[in-house]
C-alpha positions as CSV (number, residue, x, y, z in Angstrom):
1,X,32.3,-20.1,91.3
2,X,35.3,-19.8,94.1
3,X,37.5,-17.7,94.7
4,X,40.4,-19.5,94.0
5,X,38.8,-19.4,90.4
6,X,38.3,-15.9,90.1
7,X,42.2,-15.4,91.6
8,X,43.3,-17.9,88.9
9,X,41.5,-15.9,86.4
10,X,42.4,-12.1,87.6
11,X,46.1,-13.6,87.8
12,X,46.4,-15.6,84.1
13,X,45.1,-12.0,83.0
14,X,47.5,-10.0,84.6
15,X,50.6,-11.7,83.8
16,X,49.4,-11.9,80.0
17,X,48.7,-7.7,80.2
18,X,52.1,-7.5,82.8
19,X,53.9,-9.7,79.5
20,X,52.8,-7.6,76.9
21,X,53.8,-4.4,78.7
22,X,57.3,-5.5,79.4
23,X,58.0,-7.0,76.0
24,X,56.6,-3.4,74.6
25,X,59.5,-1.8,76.3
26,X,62.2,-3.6,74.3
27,X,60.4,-4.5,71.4
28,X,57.7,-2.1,70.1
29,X,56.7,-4.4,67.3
30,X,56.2,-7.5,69.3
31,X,54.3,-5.8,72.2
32,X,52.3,-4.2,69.5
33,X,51.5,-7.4,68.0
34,X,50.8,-8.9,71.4
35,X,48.5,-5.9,72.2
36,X,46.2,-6.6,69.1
37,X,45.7,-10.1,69.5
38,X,42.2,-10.0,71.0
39,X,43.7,-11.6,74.7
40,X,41.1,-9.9,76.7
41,X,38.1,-10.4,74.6
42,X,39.6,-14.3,74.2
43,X,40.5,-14.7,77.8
44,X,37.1,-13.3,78.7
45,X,34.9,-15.8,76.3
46,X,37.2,-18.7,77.4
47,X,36.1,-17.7,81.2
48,X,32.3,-18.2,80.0
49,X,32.9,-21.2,78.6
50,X,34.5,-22.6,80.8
51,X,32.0,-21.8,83.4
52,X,29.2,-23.0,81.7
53,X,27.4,-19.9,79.9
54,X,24.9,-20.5,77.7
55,X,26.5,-20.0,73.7
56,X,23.8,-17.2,72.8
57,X,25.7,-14.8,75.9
58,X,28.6,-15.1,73.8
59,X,28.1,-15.0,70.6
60,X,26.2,-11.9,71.9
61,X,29.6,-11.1,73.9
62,X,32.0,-11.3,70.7
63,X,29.4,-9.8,68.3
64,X,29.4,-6.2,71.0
65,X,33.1,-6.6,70.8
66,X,33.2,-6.5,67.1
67,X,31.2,-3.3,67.2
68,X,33.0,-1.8,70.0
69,X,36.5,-2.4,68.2
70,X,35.5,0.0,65.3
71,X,34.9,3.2,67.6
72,X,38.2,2.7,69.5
73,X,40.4,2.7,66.2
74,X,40.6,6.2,66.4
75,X,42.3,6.4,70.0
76,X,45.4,4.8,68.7
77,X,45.8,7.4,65.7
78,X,44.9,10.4,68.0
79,X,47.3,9.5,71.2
80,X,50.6,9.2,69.0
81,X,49.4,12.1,66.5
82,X,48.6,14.6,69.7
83,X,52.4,13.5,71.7
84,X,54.0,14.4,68.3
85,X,52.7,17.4,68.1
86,X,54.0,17.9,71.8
87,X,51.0,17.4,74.0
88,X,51.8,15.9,77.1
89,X,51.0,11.6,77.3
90,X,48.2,12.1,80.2
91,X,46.6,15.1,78.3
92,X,46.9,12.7,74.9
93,X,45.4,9.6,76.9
94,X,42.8,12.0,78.3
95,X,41.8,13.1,75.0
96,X,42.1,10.1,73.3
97,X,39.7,7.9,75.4
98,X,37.6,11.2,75.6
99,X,37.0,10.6,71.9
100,X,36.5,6.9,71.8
101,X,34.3,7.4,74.9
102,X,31.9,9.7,72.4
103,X,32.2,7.4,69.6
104,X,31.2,4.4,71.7
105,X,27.8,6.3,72.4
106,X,27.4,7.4,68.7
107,X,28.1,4.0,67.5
108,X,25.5,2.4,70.1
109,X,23.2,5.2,69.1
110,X,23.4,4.5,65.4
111,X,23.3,0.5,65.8
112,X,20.1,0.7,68.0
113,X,18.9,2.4,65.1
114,X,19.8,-0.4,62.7
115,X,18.3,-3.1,65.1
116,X,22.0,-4.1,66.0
117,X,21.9,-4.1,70.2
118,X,24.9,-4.5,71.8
């Protein structure tokens, strides 16, 4: 791999997470929308394929990110419910990937346990 590749790729993935921001500013829906879409998770199986990796990796790749989806729900109820209730937007982040942090090692935990490794 060269490293005009990996420029091209660090660069297509900033602009798309630079877009999404921006258009978040003026249109909350649409950079909502844009946020969910699965970019990163899409952008980063597209960079396997593209550079040969065997189809087990990422099945195995999008398969984790399912799992790994569920504990993070939470963060985006717990951010906006904590800066309502006045705490400040660092504290909330903080907190809120403090939590997901947690319930990505309690979900790993109880998925080793079903035979599910991610």
């Amino acid at each position: 791999m060269t490293m005009l590749w990996i420029c091209a790729k660090v660069v297509i993935t900033a602009i798309i997470i630079v877009a999404v921001s921006e258009i978040g500013k003026t249109n909350t829906f649409l950079g909502a929308l844009l946020a969910s879409i699965p970019l990163v998770s899409t952008l980063g199986m597209l960079w396997m394929h593209v550079e040969g990796t065997e189809a087990s990796k990422i099945t195995g790749h999008a398969t984790g990110v399912f799992w790994l989806v569920l504990p993070s729900l939470p963060m985006f109820l717990l951010l906006p419910w904590l800066m309502n209730k006045g705490v400040h937007f660092y504290t909330s982040l903080a907190a809120s990937l403090g939590v997901t942090v947690i319930l990505y090692f309690g979900t790993a935990a109880i998925l080793k346990r079903w035979g599910i490794l991610i």
